[in-house]
C-alpha positions, 0 to 999 in steps of 0.5 A: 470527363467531359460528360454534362451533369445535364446529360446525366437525367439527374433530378432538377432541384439536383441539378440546380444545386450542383450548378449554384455549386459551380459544377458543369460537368462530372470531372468537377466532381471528381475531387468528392469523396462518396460521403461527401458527394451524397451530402450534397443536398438532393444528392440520393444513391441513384443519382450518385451512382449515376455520377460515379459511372460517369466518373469512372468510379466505384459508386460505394468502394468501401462495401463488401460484396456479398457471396 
């Protein structure tokens, strides 16, 4: 979990808002539930989905996958 934010290619007012929010790196966020992440302001799908794999995570663990 050692991965910056900043290496992440996040957008930059994203990036400036999870910094005054005191998160360096992707572990800090690791405690964020996916509803929680993506109210973060500036905080879209994209940029979550790039924090999730960083995580390890299941972007939306919750959907249904279609056949």
């Amino acid at each position: 979990m050692d991965t910056k934010l900043a290496d992440l290619k996040l957008k930059p007012w994203l990036l400036a808002e999870l910094n005054q929010r005191g998160y360096q790196v992707a572990g800090d966020i690791r405690h964020l539930s996916p509803a929680e992440a993506l109210r973060i302001p500036g905080m879209g799908g994209r940029d979550w989905q790039k924090v999730a794999k960083a995580l390890g995570r299941d972007p939306y663990p919750n959907l249904k996958k279609r056949r």
